[in-house]
PyMOL commands that place a pseudoatom at each C-alpha (Angstrom):
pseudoatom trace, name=CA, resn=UNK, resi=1, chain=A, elem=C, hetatm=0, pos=[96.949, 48.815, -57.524]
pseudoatom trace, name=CA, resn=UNK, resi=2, chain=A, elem=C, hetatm=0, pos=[94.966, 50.796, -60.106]
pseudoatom trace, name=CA, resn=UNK, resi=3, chain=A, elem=C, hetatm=0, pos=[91.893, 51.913, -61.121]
pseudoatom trace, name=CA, resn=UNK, resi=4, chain=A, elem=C, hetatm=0, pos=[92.015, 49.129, -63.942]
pseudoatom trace, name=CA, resn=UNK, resi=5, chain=A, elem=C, hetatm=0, pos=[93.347, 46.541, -62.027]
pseudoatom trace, name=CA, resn=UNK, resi=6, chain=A, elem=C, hetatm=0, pos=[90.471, 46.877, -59.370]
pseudoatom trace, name=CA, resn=UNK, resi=7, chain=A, elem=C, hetatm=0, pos=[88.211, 46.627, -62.204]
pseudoatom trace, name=CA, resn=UNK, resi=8, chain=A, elem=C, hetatm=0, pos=[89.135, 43.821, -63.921]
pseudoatom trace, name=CA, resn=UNK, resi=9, chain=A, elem=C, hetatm=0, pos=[89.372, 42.065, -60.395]
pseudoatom trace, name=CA, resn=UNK, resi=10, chain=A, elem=C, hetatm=0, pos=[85.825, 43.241, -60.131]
pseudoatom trace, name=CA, resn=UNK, resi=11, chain=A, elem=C, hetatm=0, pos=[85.076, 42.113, -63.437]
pseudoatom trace, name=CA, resn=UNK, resi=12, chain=A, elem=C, hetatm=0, pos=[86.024, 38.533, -62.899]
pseudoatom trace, name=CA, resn=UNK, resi=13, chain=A, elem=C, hetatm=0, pos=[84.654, 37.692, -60.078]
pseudoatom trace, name=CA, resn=UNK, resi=14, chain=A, elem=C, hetatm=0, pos=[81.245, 39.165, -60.821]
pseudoatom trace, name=CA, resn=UNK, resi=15, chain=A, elem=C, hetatm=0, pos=[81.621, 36.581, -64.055]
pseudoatom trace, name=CA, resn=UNK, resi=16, chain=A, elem=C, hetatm=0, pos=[82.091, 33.778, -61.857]
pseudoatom trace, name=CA, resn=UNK, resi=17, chain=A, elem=C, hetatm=0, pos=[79.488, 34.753, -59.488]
pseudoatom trace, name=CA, resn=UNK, resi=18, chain=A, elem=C, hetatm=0, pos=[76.956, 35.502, -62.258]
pseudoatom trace, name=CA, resn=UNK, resi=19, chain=A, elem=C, hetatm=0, pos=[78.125, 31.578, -63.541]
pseudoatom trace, name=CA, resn=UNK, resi=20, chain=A, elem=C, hetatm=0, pos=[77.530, 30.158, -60.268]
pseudoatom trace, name=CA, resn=UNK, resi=21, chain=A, elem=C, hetatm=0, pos=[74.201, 31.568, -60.226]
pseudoatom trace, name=CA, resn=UNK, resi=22, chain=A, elem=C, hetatm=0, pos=[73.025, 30.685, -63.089]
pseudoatom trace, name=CA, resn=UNK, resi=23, chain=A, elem=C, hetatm=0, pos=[74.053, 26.776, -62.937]
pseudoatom trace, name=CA, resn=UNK, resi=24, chain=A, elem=C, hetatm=0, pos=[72.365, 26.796, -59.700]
pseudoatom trace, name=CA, resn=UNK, resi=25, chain=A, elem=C, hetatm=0, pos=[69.305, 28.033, -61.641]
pseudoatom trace, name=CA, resn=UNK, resi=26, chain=A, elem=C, hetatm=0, pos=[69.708, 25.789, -64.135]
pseudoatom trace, name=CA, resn=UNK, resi=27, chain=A, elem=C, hetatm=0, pos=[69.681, 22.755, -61.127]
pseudoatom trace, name=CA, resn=UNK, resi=28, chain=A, elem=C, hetatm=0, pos=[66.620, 24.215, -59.214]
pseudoatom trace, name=CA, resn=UNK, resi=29, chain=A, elem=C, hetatm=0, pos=[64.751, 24.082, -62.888]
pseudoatom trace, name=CA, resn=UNK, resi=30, chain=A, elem=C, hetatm=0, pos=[66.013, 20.598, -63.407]
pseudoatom trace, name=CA, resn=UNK, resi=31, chain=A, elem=C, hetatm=0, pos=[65.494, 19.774, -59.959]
pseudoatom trace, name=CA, resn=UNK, resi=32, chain=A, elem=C, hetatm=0, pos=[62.143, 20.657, -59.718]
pseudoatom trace, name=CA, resn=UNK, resi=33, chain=A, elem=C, hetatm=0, pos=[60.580, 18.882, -62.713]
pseudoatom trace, name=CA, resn=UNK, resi=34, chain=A, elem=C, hetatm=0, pos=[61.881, 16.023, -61.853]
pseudoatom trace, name=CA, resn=UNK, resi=35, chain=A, elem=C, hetatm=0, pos=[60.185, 16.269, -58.514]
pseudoatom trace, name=CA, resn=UNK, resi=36, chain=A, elem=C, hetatm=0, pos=[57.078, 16.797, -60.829]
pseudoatom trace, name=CA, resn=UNK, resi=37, chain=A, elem=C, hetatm=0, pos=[56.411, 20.313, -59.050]
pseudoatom trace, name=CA, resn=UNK, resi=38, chain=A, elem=C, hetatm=0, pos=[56.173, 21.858, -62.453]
pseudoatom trace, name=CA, resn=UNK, resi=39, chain=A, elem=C, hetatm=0, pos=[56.198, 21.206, -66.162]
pseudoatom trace, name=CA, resn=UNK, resi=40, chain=A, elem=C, hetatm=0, pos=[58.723, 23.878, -67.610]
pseudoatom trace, name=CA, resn=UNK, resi=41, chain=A, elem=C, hetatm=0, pos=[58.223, 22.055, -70.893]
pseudoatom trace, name=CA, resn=UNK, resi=42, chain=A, elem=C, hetatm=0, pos=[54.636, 23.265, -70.838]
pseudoatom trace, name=CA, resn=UNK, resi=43, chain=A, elem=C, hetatm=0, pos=[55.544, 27.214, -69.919]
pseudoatom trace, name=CA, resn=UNK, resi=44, chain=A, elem=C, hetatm=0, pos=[57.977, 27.260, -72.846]
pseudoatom trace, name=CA, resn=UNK, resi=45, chain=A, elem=C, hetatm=0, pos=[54.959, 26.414, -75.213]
pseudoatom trace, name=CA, resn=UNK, resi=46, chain=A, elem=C, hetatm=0, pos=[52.945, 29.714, -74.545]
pseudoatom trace, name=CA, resn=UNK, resi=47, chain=A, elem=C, hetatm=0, pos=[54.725, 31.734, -77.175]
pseudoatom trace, name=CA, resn=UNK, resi=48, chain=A, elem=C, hetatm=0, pos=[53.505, 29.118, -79.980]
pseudoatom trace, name=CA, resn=UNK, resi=49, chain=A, elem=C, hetatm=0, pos=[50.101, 28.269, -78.548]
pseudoatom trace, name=CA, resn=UNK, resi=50, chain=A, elem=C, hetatm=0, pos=[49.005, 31.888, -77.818]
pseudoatom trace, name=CA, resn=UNK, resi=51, chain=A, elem=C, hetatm=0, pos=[45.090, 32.273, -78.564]
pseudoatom trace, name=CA, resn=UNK, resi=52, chain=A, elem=C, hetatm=0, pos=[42.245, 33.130, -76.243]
pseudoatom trace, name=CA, resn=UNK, resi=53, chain=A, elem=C, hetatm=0, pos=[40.819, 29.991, -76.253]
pseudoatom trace, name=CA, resn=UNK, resi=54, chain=A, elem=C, hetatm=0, pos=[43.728, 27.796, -75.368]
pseudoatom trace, name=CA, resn=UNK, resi=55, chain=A, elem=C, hetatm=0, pos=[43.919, 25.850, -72.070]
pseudoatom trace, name=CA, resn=UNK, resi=56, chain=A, elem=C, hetatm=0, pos=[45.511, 27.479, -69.219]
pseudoatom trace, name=CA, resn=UNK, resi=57, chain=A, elem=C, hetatm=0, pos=[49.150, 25.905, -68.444]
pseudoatom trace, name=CA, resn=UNK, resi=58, chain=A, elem=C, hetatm=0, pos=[48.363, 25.492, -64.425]
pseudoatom trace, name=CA, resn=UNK, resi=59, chain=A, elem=C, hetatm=0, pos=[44.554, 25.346, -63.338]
pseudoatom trace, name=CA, resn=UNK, resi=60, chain=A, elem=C, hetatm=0, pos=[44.941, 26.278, -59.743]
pseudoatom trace, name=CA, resn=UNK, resi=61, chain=A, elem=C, hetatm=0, pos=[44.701, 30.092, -59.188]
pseudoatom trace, name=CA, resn=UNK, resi=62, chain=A, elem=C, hetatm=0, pos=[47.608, 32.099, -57.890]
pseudoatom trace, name=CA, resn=UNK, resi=63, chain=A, elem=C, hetatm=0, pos=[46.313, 31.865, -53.897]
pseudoatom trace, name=CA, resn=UNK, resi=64, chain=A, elem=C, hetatm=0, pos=[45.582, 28.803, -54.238]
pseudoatom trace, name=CA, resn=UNK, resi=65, chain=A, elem=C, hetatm=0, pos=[49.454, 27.916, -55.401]
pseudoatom trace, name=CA, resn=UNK, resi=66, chain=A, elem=C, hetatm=0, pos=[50.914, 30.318, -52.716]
pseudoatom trace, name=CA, resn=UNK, resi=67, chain=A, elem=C, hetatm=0, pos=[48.410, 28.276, -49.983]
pseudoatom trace, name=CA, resn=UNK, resi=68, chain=A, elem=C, hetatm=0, pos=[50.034, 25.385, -50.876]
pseudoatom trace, name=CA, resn=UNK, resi=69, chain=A, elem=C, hetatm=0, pos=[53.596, 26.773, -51.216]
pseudoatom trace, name=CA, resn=UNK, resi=70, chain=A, elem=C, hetatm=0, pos=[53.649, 28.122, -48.082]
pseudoatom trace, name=CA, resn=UNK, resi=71, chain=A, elem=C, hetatm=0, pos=[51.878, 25.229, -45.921]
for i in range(1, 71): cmd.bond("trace and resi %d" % i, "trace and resi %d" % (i + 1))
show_as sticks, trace
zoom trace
């Protein structure tokens, strides 16, 4: 067994692995909003609504969210 061999073994599976991971992203995201834990919808509009005096997406502050996360 080669050098190349071992590498395209390596290659593979680290595809398959990277696959896996990301359609189990893809469910946790999916999973999630429909739980109503959070509204993805509304983090993918910062890049068009991007002024200073635009609502925040979330109004709790960051300890409050990791409070509640970790409760």
């Amino acid at each position: 067994m080669g050098m190349n061999e071992i590498q395209g073994y390596a290659s593979f599976f680290m595809t398959i692995f990277l696959v896996i991971m990301l359609y189990g992203y893809i469910i946790h995201l999916y999973r999630s909003e429909k739980k109503g834990e959070r509204d993805y919808e509304k983090y993918g509009n910062i890049a068009l609504d991007d002024e200073i005096t635009s609502t925040p997406v979330e109004d709790k502050s960051a300890s409050e969210r990791y409070k509640e996360e970790n409760k």
